[in-house]
N, C-alpha and C positions, 0 to 999 in steps of 0.2 A: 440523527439524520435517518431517513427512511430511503432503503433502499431495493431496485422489486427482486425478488427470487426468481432460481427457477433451478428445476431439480437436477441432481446427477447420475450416473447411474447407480446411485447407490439407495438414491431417494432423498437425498442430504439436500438440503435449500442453501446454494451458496448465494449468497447477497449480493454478489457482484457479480455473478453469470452470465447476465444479460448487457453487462457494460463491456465483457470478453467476443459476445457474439462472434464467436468459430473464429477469432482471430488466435494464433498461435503464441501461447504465454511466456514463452523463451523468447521471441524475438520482441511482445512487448514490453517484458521485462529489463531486455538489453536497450531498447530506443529510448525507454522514460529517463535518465539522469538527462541526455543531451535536452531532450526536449524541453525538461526543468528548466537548466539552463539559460536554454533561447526565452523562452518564457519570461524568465525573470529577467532578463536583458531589457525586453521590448517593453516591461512592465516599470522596471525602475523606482529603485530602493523606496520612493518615500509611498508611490502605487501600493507595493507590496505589503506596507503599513496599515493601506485604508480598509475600514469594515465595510464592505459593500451595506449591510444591515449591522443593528446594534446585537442582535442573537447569529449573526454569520461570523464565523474565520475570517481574520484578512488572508491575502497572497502569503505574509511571512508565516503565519501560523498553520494556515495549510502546507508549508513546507518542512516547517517542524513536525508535523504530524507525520508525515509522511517519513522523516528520517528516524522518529519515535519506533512508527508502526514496521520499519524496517529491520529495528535492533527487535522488536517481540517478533517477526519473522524468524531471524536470524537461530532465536535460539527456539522455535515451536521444528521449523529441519531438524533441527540437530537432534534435538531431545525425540522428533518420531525416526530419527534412524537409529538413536541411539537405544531407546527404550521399547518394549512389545507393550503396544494399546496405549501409546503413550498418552495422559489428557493431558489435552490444550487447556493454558492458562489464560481465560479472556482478562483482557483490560479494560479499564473505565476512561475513555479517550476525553470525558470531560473533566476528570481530575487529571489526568496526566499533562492537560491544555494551560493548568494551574498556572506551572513554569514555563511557557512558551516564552512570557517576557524576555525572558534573558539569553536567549537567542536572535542572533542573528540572521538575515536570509541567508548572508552567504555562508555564515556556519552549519548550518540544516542542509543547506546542497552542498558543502562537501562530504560531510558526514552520512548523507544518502548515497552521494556516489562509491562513497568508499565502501559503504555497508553495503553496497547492492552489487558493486564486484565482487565481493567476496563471495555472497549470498550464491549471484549467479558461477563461480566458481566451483562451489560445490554442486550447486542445481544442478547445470549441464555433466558432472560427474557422475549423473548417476543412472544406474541401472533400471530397465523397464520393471523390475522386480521392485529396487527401491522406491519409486516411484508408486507403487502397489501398496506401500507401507500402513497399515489400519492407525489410526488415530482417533481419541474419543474427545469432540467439543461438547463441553457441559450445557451449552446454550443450544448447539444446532446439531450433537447427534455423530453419530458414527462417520465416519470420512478415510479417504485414503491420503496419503503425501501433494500427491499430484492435483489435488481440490487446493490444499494452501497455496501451491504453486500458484495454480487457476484464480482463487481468491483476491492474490496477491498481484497479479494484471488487473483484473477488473479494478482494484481498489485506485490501483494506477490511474487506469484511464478515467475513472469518477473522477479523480481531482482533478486529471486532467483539462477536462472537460470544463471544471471551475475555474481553472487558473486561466486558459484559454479565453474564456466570457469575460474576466477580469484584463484582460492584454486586448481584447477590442471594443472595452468600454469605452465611453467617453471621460474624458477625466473629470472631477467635478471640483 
């Protein structure tokens, strides 16, 4: 999936920058599980199944990714507060999509809410110094703490955005 850039101040291209546009990533962070949620509510179980296209994500599997991309959040924090110049481990989200099968919707939204309270747990704990923290992604480059943070909204509101298109479709 292609997604546009746009820089930071550090020069770094986060991929989801533009899906953030100045909205504050702490608060879109806290609104995304409800909004999952509702989503999947208005969308309903067998919806969440269907592949819009035969190369798209259904609704379930964009939800699994999402509670996926949540646990490699979980521990990319941890490891930049915990290590100096910490590198980020990319993943391969189309091997990782392998196992989606055997998930369920509603097991990938629990499992994101639960991971993203936590996540935001620590998140809102921390200090505008931690938040400063250097981190090195192999793919996109020098970063601080607070870019993941940022990242990690935008990536939000992309799916969002899908699941959304997918909940005022018409059914087929």
């Amino acid at each position: 999936m292609t997604v546009p850039s746009a820089p930071n101040t550090l020069g770094y291209m986060n991929p989801y920058a533009s899906f953030l546009a100045g909205q504050d990533p702490i608060q879109v962070l806290s609104a995304t599980p409800s909004r999952l949620e509702e989503i999947a509510a208005v969308v309903g179980e067998s919806r969440l199944n269907h592949k819009p296209r035969p190369e798209k994500w259904s609704g379930r599997e964009i939800l699994v990714h999402l509670a996926d991309t949540e646990l490699a959040f979980a521990f990319r924090y941890r490891q930049a507060l915990g290590e100096e110049n910490h590198v980020v481990q990319p993943f391969d989200q189309d091997k990782w999509a392998n196992a989606y099968a055997v998930y369920s919707a509603q097991q990938a939204l629990r499992t994101y809410r639960a991971l993203r309270e936590w996540n935001l747990a620590l998140i809102c704990s921390l200090t505008p110094a931690q938040m400063l923290r250097p981190v090195i992604h192999p793919e996109r480059g020098s970063m601080i703490l607070r870019t993941l943070v940022e990242t990690a909204a935008g990536h939000d509101i992309n799916h969002l955005r899908q699941l959304e298109a997918l909940a005022t479709a018409q059914p087929s």
